[in-house]
C-alpha positions as CSV (number, residue, x, y, z in Angstrom):
1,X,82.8,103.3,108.0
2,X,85.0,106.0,109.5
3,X,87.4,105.7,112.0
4,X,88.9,107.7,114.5
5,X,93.3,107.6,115.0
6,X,92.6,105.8,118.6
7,X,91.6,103.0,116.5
8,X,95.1,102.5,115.4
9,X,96.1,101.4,119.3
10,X,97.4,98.0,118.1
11,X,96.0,94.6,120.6
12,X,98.2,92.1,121.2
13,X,96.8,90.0,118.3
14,X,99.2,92.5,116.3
15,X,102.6,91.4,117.6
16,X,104.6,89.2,115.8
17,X,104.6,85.8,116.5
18,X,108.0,83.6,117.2
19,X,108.4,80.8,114.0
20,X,108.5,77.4,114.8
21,X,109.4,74.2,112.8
22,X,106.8,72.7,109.6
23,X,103.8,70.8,110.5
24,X,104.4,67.4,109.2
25,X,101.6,65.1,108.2
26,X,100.5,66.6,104.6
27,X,102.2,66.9,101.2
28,X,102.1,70.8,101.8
29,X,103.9,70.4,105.2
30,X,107.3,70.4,103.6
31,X,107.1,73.5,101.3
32,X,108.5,76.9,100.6
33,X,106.9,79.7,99.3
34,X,106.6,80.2,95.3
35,X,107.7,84.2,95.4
36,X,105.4,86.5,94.6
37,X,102.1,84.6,95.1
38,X,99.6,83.5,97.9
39,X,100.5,79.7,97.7
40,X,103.2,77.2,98.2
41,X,104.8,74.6,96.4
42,X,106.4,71.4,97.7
43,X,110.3,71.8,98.4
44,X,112.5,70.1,95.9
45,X,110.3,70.3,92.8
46,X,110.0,73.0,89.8
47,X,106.2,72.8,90.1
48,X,104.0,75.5,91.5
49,X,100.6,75.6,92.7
50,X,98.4,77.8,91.4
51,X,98.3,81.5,92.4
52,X,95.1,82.0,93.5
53,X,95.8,85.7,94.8
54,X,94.2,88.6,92.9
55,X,95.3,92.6,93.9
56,X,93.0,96.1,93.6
57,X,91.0,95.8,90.6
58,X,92.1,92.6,89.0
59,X,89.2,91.1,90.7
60,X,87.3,91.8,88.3
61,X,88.5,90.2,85.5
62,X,90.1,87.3,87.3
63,X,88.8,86.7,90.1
64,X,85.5,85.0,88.9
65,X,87.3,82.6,87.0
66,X,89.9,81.7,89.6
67,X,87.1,80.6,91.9
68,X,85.2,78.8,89.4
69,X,88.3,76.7,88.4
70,X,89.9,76.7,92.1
71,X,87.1,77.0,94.9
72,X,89.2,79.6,96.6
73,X,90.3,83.4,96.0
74,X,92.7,85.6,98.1
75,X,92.1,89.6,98.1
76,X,94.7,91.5,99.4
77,X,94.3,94.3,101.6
78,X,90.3,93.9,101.8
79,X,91.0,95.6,105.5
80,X,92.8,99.6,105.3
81,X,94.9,100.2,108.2
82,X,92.5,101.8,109.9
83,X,89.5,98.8,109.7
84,X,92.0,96.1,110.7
85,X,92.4,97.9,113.7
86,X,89.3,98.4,114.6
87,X,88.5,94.7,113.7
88,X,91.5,93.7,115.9
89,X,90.0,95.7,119.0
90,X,86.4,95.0,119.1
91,X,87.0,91.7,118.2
92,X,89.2,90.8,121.0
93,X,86.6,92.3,123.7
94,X,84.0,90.2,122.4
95,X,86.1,87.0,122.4
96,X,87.5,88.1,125.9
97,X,83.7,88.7,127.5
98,X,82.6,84.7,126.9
99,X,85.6,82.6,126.2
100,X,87.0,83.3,129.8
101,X,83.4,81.7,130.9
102,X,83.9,79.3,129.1
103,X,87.2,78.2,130.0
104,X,86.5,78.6,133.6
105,X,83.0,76.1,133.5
106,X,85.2,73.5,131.0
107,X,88.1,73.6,133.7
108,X,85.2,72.9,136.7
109,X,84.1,70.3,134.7
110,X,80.9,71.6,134.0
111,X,80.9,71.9,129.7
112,X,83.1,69.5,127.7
113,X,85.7,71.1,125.0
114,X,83.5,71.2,122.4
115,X,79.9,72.2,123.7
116,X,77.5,74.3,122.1
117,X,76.5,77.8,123.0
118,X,74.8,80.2,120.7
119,X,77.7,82.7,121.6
120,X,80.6,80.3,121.8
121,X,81.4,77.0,120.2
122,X,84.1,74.3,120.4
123,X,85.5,73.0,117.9
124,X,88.0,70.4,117.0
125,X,91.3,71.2,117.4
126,X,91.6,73.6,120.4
127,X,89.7,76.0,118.1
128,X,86.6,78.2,119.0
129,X,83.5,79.7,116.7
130,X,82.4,82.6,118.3
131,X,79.8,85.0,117.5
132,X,79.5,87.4,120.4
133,X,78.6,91.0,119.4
134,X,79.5,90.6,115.9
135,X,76.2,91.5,114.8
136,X,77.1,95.2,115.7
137,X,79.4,97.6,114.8
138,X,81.8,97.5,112.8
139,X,81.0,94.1,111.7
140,X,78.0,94.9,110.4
141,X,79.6,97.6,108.0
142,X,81.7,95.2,107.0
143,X,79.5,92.4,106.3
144,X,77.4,95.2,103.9
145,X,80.0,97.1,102.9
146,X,83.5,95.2,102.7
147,X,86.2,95.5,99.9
148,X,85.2,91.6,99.3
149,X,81.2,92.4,99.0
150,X,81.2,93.0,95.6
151,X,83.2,89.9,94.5
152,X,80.8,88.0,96.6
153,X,77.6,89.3,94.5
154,X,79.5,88.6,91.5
155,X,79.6,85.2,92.6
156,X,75.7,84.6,94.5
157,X,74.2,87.2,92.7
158,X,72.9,90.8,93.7
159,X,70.3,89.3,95.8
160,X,73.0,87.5,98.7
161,X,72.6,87.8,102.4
162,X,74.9,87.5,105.2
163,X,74.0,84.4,107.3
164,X,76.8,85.0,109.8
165,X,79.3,86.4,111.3
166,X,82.3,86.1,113.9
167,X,86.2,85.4,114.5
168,X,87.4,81.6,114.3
169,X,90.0,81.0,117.1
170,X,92.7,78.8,116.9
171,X,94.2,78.7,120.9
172,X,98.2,79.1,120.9
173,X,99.5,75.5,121.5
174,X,102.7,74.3,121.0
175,X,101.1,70.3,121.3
176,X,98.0,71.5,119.2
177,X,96.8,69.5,116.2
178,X,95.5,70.2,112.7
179,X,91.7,70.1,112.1
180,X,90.3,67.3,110.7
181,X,89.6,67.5,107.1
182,X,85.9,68.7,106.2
183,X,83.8,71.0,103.9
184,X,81.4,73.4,105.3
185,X,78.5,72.1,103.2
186,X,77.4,69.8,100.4
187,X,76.3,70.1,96.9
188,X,72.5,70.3,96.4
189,X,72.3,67.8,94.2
190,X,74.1,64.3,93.2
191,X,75.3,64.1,89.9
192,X,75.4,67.5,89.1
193,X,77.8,70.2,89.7
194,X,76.2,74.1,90.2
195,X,77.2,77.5,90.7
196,X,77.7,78.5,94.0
197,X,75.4,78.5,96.2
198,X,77.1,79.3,100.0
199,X,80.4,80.8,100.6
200,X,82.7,81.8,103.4
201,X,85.1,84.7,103.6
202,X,87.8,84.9,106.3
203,X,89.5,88.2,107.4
204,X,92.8,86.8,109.5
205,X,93.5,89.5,111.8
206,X,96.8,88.4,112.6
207,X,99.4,87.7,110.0
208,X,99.3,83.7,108.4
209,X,102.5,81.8,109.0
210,X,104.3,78.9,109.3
211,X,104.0,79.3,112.8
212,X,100.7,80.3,113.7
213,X,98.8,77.8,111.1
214,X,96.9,78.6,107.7
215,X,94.4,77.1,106.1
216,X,94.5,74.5,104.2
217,X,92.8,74.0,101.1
218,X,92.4,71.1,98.6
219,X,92.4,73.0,94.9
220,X,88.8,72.0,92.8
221,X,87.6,69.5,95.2
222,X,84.3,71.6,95.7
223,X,83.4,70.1,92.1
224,X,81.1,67.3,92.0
225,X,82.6,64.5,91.5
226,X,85.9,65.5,92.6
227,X,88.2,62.3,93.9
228,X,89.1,62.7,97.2
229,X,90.5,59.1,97.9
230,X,93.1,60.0,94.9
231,X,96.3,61.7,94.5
232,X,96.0,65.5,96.0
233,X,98.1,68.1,97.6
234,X,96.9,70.5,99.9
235,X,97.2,74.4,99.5
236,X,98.5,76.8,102.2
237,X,97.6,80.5,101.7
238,X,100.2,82.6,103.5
239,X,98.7,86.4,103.9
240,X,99.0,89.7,105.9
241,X,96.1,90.0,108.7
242,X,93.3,92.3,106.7
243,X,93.4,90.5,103.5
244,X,90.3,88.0,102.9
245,X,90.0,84.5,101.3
246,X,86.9,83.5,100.0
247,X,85.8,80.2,99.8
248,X,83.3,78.0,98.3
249,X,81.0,76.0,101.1
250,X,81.9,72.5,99.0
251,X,85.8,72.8,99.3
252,X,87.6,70.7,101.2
253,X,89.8,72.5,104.2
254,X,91.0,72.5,107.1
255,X,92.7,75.1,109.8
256,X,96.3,73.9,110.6
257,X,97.4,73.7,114.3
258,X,98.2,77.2,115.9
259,X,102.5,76.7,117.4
260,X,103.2,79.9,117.8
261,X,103.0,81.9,121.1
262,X,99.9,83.7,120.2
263,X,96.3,83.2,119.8
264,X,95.2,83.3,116.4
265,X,91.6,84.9,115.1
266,X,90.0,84.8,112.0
267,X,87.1,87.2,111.2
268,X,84.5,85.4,109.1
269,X,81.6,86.1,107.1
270,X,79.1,83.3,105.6
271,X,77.1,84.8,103.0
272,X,74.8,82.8,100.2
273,X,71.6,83.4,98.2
274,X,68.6,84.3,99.3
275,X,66.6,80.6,99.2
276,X,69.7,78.6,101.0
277,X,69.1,77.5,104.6
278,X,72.2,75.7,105.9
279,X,70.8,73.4,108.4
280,X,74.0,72.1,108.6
281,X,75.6,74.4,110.8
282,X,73.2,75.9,112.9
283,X,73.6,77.0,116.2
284,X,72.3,76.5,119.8
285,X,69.5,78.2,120.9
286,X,71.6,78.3,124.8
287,X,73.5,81.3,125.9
288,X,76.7,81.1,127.9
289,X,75.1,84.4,129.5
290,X,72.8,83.1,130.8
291,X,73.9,80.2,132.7
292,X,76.7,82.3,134.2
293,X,73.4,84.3,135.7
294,X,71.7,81.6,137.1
295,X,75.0,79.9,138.9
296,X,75.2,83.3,140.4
């Protein structure tokens, strides 16, 4: 993918955002940052979480087993300077071309917050999946071609295809709430835990922070058999915009309310092997588009 220097004129998604206070309501609400790694660590105590963060090359050799063991992986810097801006741009005029529609029918009262539009969908939270345009370019360089491709066949095998693509949008709100806690998918089978089989990989295109929200993930529990009703702690990956966090389908997560004064977008990719059909999340067959042409 090449890229010209007018792809370096920064959107807004690239200002800072203004900090606010901790999110209270989970055990990795009142934490600081353990230096020099992608997680955090509850304030007061000597123990860490574990770093889950590989950099360059490293992937390679740890990266594999990090997932394995952890259900999650950070890459630093999967996006050069020159791709996050890009990303940042074209993302922001595909958001901007359906979620003012679909603003505009929710506050007429025609669509509730959470309807379902093959372009658009609500989600919990004052967050929205959208998929508008990211089939094309760049997207669909990056979905071939990423810094976190690789990794990924490492993981589902030479064989794995994209399923999807498009930015998760958590809506700046000062009164906003956390997402409810969920997995993306299931395990195959009962009673016996497998490789792999589905996997997400989310490009923030802002920076992660206290203020704007992370994600939150709970460490192993996409084993089988993991104990959800027991003691756990949630992890909070704090990253630059361009890096990417891959994910197992089966872990447990959940996006953390957006305080800050700005949107904030999330590129994703879903990719798994070849056989897998997620029937869980598919999407609606309706377009946004075209209901806006027939109320004209």
């Amino acid at each position: 993918l090449k890229c010209s220097n007018d792809t370096l004129r920064q959107p807004p998604w690239h200002q800072r955002l203004v900090l606010s206070e901790p999110m209270p309501g989970t055990r990795a609400a009142d934490e600081e940052k353990e230096p020099g790694t992608s997680a955090k660590r509850p304030r007061g105590t000597g123990a860490a979480f574990p770093d889950v963060s590989v950099n360059g090359e490293s992937w390679r050799s740890l990266a594999p087993g990090l997932f394995a063991e952890h259900g999650v992986v950070l890459l630093a810097k999967a996006l050069s300077e020159n791709e996050l801006g890009l990303a940042q741009r074209r993302a922001q005029e595909n958001v901007n071309e359906v979620l003012s529609m679909f603003i505009l029918r929710q506050a007429l009262g025609q669509i509730g917050p959470e309807e379902q539009y093959n372009e658009i969908n609500g989600r919990d939270g004052g967050w929205y999946d959208i998929r508008h345009r990211f089939h094309q370019e760049p997207f669909a360089t990056f979905g071939e071609c990423g810094a976190w491709v690789p990794l990924v066949r490492e993981l589902l095998g030479g064989e794995a295809v994209l399923l999807g693509c498009g930015v998760l949008l958590a809506i700046a709100d000062a009164e906003g709430a956390d997402q409810a806690w969920h997995t993306d998918g299931g395990h195959l089978f009962d009673g016996a835990h497998l490789p792999c089989h589905c996997l997400n990989v989310f490009i923030p295109l802002v920076e992660l922070n206290g203020a704007n929200g992370q994600t939150q993930f709970i460490l192993g529990s996409h084993a089988q058999g993991f104990d959800a009703e027991g003691e756990v702690s949630a992890t909070t990956l704090v990253c630059q915009a361009g890096s990417a966090i891959v994910f197992d389908y089966r872990i447990l997560q959940r996006g953390c309310a957006n305080r800050s004064e700005r949107d904030r977008p999330c590129l994703y990719f879903t990719y798994a092997k070849p056989w897998f059909r997620d029937h869980k999340n598919l999407r609606s067959a309706q377009s946004i588009l075209d209901e806006k042409l027939d109320a004209e």
